[in-house]
N, C-alpha and C positions, 0 to 999 in steps of 0.2 A: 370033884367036878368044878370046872369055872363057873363062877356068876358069871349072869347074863348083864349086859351093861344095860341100865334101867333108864327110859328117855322119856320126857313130857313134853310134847308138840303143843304148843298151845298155838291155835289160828284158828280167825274169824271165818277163813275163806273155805267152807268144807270141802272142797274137790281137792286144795292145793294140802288140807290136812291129810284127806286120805290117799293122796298119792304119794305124798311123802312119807305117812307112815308105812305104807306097802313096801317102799323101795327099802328101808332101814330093818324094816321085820324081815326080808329077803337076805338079810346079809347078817339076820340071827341077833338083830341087837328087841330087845323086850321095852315095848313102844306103846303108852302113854296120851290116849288124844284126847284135847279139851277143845271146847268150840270158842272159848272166848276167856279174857280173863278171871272173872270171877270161877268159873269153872277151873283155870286152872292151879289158882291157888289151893282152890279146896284137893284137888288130887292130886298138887305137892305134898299137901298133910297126910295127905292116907299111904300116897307111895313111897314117900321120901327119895326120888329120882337119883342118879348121878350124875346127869347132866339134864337142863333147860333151853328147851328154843320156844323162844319167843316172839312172838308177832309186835309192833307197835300200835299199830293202827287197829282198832277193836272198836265197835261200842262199848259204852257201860265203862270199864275199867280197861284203858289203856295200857299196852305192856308196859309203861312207864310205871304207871300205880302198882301194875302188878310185881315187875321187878323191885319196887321199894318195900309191896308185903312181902313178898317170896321172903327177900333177905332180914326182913324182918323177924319172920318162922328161923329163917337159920343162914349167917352171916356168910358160911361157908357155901352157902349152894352156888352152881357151878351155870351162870347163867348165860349165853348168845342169843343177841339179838337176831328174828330172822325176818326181815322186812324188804317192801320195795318202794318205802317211804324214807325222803331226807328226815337228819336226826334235826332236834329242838337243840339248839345248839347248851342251854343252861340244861335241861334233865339230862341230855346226854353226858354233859361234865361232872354231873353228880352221880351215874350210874358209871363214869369208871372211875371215881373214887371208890365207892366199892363195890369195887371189883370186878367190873362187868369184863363178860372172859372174850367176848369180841360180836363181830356182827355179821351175817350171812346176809349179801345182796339177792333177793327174790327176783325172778324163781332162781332156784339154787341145785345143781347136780349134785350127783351122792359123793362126790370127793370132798367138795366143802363143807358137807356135814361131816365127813367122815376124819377129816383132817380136825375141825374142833373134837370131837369125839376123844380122839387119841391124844390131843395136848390137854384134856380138861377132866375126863371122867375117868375116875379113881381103877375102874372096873378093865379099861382098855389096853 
């Protein structure tokens, strides 16, 4: 049997977390919600995900800080940005140094997720 491709939603905004995890669990992919960043570093660790979308804008730990733990945990993780917030133009330069695997403009249809999905996660 195929793995199920494993995904970590991390967003502040809970309506837009749980509508978008609905629409992605609808089409069979095994979905991941965290309310903020510190939350979702901790359930990168426990999940070890295939792919990362990420909010910028959070309290507490910005997806910025958190993209810099995540890859910290593990260099190869497979992270998009998913924001409706302009990038900081210097963190953003150092998140695609490495590697940042791209950015989804919020709110976002299930193509654009679906399209990083399939150029990013191993599982797809």
């Amino acid at each position: 049997m195929e793995k199920t491709t494993k995904i970590l939603l991390v967003d502040d905004d809970s309506d837009y977390l749980e509508v978008t995890q609905l629409m992605l669990m609808d089409e069979g992919y095994d979905v991941i919600p965290a309310i903020n960043g510190e939350d979702g570093i901790t359930k990168f660790r426990e999940s070890k995900p295939d792919i990362v979308f990420l909010d910028i804008k959070m309290p507490g730990i910005d997806g910025y800080e958190a993209f810099f733990r995540i890859k910290k945990i593990d260099p190869e993780a497979k992270i998009v940005f998913a924001s409706s917030y302009a990038l900081e133009n210097e963190k953003y330069k150092k998140t695609k140094e490495m590697n940042l695997c791209g950015i989804i403009n919020k709110p976002a249809d299930f193509d654009e997720y679906e399209k990083m999905i399939k150029k990013f996660a191993k599982n797809s």
